[in-house]
C-alpha positions in Angstrom: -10.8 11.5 3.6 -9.6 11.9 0.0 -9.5 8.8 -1.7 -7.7 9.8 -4.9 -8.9 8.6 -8.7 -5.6 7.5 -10.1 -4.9 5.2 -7.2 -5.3 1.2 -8.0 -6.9 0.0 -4.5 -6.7 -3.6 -3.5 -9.7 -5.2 -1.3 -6.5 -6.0 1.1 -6.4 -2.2 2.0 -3.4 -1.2 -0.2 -3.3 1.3 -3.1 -0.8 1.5 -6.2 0.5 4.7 -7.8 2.2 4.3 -11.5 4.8 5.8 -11.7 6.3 4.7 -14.9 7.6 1.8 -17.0 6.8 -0.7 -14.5 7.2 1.0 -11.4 4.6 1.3 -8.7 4.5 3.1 -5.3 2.2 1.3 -2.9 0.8 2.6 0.6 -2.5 1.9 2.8 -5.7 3.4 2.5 -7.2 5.8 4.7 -9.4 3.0 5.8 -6.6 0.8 6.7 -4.5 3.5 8.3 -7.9 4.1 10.6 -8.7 0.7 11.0 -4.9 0.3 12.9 -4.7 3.8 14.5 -1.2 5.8 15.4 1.1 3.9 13.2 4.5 3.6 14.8 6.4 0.8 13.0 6.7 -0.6 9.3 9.2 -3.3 8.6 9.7 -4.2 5.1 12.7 -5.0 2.9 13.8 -3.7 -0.3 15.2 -6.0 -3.0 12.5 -8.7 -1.7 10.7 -10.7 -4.3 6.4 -10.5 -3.5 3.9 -12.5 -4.7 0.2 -11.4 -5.1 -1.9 -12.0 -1.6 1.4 -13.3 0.5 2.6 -10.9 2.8 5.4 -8.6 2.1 5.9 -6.7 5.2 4.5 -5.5 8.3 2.7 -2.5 9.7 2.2 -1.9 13.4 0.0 0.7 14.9 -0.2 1.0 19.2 -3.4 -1.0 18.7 -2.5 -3.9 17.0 0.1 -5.4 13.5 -1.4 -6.3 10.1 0.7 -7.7 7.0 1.1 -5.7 4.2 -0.2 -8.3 1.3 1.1 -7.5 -1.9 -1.2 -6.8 -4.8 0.5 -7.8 -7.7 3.8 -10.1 -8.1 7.3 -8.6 -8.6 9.9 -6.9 -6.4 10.7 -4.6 -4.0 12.6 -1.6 -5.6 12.8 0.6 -2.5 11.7 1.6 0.7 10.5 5.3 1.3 13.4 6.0 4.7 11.4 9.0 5.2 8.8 6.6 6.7 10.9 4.5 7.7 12.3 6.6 10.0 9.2 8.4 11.0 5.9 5.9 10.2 3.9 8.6 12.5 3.4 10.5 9.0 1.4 7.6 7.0 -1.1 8.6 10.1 -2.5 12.1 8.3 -1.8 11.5 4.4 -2.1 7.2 4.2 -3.0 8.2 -0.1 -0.4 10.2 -0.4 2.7 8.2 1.9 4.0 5.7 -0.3 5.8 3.0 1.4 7.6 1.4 -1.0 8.2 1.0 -4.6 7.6 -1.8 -6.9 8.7 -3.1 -10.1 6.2 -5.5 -11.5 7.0 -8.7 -13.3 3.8 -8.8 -15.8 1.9 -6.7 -17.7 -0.4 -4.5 -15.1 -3.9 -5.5 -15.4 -6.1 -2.7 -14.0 -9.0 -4.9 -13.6 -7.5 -6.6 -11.1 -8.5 -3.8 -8.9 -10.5 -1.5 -7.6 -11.1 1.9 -9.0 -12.1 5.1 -6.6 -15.4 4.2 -6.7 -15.5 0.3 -6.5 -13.5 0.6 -3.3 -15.9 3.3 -1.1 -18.7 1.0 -2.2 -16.5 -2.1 -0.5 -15.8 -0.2 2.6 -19.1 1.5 2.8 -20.9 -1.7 2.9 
């Protein structure tokens, strides 16, 4: 498992990717994606407002569904259709599938989360 340094991971399970300005892809950890097995439906909206640790969507694998809690609050910018349309491939790359992007409303703290490190000690323990 690759569990990438310029990811922003969440205790929830979720990573962020800057993009720029703003904008922020988000997807599931390789822990979460194991954790739920063969993924096979996400259901999420784009143009939806989020607000930190509510849920935003849904993932389902053929073992069980999990919301998708959002890290940080701000809105739903759009949905990657490719996964949409095929959720199977968040099974081999979870770090690097994004599922959606976000546009946050505040300033991005990065302490807020959990660096590369902070997070293998979480799921390691």
């Amino acid at each position: 498992m690759n569990y990438l340094e310029e990811l922003f991971y969440t205790k929830e399970h979720v990573w962020l990717k800057y993009i720029d300005g703003n904008r922020y892809h988000l997807g599931i950890t390789y822990f979460a994606q194991d954790l739920l097995g063969d993924i096979v439906f996400i259901d999420i909206k784009s143009n939806e407002k989020i607000f930190t640790n509510q849920p935003m969507g849904i993932i389902e694998s053929v073992k069980t569904a999990s919301d998708i809690i959002a890290p940080v609050d701000g809105e739903i910018s759009n949905i990657n259709q490719d996964l949409i349309q095929n959720p199977e491939l968040i099974n081999d790359k979870p770090h690097e599938t994004w599922i959606c992007e976000i546009i946050i409303n505040d300033i991005f703290n990065k302490n807020s989360f959990l660096n590369k490190e902070e997070y293998l000690e979480q799921i390691n323990n």
